[in-house]
TORPA-4810 file (N, C-alpha, C, O; in nm, 3 decimals):
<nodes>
NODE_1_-1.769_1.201_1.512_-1.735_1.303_1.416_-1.632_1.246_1.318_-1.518_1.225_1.358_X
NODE_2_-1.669_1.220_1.191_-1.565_1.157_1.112_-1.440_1.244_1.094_-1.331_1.195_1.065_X
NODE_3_-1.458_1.367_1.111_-1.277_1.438_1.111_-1.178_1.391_1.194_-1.056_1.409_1.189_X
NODE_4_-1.247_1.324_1.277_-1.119_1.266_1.348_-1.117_1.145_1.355_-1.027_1.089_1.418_X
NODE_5_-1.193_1.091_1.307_-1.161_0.935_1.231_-1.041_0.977_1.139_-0.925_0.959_1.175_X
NODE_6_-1.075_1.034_1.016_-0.998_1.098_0.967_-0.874_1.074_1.000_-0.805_0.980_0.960_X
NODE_7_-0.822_1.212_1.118_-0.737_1.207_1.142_-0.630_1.152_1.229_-0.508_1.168_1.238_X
NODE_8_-0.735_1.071_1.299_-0.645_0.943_1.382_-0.558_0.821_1.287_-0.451_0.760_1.287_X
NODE_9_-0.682_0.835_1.208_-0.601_0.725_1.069_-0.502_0.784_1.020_-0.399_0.716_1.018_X
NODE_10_-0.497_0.891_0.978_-0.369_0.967_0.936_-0.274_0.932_1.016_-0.184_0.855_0.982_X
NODE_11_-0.283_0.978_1.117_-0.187_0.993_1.253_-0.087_0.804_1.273_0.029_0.776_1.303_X
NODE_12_-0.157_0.756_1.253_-0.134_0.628_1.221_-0.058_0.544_1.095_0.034_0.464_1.105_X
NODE_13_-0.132_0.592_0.969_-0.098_0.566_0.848_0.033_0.636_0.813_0.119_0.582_0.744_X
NODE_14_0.043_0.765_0.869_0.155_0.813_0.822_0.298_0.857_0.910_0.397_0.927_0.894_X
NODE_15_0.227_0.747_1.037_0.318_0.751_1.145_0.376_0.814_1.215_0.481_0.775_1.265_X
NODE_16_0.312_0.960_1.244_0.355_1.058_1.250_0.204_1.143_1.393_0.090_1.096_1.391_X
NODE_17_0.237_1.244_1.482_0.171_1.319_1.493_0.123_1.465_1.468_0.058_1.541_1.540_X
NODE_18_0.180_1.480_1.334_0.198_1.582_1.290_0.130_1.629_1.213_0.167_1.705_1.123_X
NODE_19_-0.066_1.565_1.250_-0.150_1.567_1.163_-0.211_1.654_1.224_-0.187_1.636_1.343_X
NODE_20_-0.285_1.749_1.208_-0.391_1.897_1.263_-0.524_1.891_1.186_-0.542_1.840_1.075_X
NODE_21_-0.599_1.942_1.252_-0.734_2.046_1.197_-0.686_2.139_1.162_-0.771_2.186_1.086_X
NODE_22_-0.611_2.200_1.163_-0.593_2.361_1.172_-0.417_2.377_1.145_-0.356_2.271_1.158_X
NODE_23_-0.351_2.474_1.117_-0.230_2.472_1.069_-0.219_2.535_1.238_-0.297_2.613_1.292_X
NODE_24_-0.101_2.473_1.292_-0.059_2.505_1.433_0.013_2.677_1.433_0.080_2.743_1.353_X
NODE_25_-0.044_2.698_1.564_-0.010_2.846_1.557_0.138_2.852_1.621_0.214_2.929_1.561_X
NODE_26_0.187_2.791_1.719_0.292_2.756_1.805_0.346_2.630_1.773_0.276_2.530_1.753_X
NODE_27_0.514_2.632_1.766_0.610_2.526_1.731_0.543_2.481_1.599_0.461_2.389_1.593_X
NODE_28_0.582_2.549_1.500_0.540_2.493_1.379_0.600_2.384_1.355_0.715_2.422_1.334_X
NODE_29_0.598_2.262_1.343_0.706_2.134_1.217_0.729_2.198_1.141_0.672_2.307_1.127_X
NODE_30_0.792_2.167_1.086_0.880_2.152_0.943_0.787_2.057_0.801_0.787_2.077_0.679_X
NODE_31_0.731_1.976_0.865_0.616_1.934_0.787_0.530_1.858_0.835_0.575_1.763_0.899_X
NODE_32_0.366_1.871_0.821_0.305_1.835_0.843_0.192_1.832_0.793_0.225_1.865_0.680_X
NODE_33_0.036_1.813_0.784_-0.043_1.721_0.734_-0.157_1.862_0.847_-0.157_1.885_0.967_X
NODE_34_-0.255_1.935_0.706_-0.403_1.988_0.753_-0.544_1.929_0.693_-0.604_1.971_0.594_X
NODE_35_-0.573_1.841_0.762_-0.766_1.770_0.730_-0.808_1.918_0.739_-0.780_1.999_0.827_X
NODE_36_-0.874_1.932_0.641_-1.025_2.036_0.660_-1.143_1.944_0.570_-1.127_1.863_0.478_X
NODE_37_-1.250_1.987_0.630_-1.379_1.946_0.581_-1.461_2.030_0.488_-1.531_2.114_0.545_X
NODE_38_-1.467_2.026_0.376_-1.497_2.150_0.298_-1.663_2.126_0.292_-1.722_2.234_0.298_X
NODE_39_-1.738_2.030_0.283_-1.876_1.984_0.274_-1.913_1.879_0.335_-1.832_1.815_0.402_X
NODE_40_-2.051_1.840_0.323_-2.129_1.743_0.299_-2.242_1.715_0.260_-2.296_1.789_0.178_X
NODE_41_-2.291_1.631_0.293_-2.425_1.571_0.282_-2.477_1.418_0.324_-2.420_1.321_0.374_X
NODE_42_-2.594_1.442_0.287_-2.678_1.323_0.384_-2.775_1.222_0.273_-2.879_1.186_0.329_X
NODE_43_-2.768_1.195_0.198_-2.881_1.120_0.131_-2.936_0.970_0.168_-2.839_0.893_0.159_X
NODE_44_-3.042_0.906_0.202_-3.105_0.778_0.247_-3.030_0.725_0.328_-3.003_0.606_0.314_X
NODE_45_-2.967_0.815_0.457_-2.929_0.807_0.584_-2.749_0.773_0.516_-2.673_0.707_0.587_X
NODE_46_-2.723_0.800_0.442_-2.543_0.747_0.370_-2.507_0.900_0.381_-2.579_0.986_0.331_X
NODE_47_-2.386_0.928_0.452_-2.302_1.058_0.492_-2.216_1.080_0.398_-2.131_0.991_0.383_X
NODE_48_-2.210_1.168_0.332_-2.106_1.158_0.244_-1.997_1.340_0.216_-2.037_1.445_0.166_X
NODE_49_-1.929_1.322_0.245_-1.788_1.441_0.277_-1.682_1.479_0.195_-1.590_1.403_0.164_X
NODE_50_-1.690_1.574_0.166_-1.553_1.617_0.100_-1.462_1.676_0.165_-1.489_1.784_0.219_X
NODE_51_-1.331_1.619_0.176_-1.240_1.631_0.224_-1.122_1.733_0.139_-1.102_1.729_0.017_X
NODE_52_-1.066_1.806_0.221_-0.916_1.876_0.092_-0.812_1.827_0.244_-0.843_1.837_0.362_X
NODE_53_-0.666_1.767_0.173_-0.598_1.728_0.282_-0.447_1.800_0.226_-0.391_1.748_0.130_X
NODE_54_-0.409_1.878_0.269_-0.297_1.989_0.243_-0.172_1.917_0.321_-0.195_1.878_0.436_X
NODE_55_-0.044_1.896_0.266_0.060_1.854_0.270_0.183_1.943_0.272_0.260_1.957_0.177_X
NODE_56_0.194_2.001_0.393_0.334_2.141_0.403_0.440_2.060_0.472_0.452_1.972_0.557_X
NODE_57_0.526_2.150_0.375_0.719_2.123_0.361_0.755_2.231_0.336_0.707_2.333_0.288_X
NODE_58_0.866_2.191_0.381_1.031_2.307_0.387_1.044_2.325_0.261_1.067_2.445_0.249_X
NODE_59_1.044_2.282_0.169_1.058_2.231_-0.005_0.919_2.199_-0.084_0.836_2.129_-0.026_X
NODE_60_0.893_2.249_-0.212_0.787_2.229_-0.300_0.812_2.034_-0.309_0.724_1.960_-0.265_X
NODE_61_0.907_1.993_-0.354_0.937_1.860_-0.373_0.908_1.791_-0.256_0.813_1.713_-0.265_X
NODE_62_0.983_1.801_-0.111_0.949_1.784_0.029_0.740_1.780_0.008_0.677_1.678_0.036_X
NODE_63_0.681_1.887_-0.034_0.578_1.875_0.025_0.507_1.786_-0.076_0.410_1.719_-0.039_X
NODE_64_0.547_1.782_-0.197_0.469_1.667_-0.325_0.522_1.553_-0.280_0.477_1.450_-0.329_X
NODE_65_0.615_1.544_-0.191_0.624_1.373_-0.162_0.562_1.341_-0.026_0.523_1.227_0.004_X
NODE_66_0.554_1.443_0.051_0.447_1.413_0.151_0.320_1.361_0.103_0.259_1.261_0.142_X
NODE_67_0.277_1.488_-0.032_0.141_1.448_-0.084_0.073_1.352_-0.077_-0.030_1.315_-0.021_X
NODE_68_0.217_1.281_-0.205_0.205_1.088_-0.235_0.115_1.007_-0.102_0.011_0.944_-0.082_X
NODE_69_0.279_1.076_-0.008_0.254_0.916_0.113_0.096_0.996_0.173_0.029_0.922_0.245_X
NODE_70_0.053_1.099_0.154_-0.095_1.126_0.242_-0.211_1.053_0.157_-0.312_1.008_0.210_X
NODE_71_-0.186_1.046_0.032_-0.288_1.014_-0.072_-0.310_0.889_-0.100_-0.412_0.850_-0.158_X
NODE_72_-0.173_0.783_-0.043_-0.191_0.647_0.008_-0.256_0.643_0.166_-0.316_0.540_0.197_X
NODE_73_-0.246_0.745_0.258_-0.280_0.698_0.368_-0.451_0.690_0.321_-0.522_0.590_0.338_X
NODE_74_-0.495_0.817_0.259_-0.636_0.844_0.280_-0.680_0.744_0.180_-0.789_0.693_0.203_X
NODE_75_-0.620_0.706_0.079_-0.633_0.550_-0.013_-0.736_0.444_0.076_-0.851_0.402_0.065_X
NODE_76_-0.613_0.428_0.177_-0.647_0.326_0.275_-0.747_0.317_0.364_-0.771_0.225_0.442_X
NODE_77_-0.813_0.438_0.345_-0.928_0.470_0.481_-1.018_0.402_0.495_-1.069_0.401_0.607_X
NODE_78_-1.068_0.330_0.405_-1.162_0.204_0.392_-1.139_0.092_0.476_-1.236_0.018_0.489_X
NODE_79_-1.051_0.065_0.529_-1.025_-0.008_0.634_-1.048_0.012_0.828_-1.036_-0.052_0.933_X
NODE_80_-1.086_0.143_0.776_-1.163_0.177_0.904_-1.319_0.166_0.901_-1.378_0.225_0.810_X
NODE_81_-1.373_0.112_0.971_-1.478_0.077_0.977_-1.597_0.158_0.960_-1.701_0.110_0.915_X
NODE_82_-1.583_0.281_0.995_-1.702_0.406_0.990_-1.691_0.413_0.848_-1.805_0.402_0.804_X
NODE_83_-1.587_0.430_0.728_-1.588_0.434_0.620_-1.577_0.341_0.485_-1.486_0.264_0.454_X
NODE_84_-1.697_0.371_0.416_-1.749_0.291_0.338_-1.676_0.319_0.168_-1.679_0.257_0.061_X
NODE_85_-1.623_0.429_0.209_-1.569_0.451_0.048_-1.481_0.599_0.116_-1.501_0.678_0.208_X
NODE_86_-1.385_0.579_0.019_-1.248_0.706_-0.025_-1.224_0.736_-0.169_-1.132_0.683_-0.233_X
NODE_87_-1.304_0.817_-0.216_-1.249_0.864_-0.334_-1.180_0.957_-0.381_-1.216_1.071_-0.354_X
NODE_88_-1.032_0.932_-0.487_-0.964_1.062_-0.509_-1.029_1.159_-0.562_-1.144_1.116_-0.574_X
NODE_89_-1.025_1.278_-0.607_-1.087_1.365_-0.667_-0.959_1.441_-0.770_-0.959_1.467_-0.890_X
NODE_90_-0.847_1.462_-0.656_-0.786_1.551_-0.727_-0.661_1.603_-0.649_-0.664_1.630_-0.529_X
NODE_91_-0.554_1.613_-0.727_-0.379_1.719_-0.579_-0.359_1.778_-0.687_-0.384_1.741_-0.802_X
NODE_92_-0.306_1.886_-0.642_-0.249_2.018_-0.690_-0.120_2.071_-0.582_-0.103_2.044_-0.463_X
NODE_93_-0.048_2.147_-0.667_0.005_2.248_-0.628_-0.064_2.364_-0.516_-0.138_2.442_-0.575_X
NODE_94_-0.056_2.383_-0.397_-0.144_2.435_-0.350_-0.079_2.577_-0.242_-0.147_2.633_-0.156_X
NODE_95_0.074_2.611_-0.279_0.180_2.705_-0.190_0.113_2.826_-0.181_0.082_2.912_-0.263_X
NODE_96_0.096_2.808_-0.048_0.055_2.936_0.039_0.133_3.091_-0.014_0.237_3.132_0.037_X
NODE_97_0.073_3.149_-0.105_0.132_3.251_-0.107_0.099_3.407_-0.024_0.088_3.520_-0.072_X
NODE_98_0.095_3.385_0.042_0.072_3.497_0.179_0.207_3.434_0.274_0.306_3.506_0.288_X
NODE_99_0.202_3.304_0.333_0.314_3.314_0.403_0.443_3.214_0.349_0.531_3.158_0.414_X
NODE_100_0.422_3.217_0.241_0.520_3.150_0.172_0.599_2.968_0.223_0.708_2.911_0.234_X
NODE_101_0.456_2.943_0.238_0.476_2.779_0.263_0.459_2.706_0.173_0.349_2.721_0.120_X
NODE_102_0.550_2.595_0.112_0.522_2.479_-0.003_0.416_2.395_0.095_0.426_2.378_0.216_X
NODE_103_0.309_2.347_0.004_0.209_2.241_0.059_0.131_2.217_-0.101_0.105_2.301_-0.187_X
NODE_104_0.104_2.053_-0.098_-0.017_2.038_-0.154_-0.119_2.019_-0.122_-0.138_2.015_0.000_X
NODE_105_-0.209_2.003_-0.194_-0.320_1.988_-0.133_-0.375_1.865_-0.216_-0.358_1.851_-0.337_X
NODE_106_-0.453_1.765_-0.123_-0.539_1.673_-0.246_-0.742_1.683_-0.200_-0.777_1.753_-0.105_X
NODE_107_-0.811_1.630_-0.258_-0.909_1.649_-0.232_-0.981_1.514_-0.256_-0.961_1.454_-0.361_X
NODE_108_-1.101_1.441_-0.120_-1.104_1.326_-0.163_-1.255_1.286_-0.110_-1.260_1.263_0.011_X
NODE_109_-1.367_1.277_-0.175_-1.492_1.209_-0.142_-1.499_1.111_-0.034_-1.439_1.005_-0.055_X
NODE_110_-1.555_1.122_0.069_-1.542_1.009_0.172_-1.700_1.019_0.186_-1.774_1.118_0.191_X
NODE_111_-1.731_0.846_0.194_-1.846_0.836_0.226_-1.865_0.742_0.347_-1.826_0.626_0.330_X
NODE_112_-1.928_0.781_0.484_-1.939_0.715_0.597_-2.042_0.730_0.711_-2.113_0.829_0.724_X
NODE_113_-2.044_0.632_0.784_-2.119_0.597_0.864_-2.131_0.707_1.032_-2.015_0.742_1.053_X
NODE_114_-2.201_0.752_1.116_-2.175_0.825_1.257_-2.239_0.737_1.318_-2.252_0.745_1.440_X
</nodes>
């Protein structure tokens, strides 16, 4: 399952275990790192995924500099072997306004192998 290729690389790249599927319901961090999988597809057996990777902090600034260092980790994902390509797409401003959390979010084409 490439989501957790994904997110083992994260977990790694950004040295941290404070990477999730899912925003933790219990003992929140203070900041941390949500993979979701928004799509895919399949063409002449090549997998290809869109990723949005959300970056929450205590601070709007706190969470745009998380952004950065996430947008170099997922940069780097090409060095894992299941994946053949990482492309940026796009980060934004992305603060939860329901529970009032700073996070960005970036969004990034991954194309790979199962």
């Amino acid at each position: 399952m490439i989501e957790t290729v994904i997110l083992a690389h994260l977990k790694t790249a950004l040295d941290t275990n404070n990477v999730f599927m899912e925003v933790p319901r219990d003992n929140l961090p203070t900041k941390f790192v949500v993979v979701e999988k928004t799509g895919g597809d399949r063409e002449n057996l090549i997998n290809t995924a869109t990723f949005a990777v959300q970056s929450y902090a205590e601070s709007l600034y706190e969470a745009a500099a998380l952004n950065e260092l996430t947008k170099a980790a997922m940069d780097s994902l090409v060095e894992e072997d299941e994946i053949s390509k990482s492309a940026y797409q796009t980060d934004y401003n992305f603060t939860d306004t329901s529970t009032k959390r700073y996070r960005y979010q970036a969004v990034y084409d991954i194309a790979h192998y199962e």
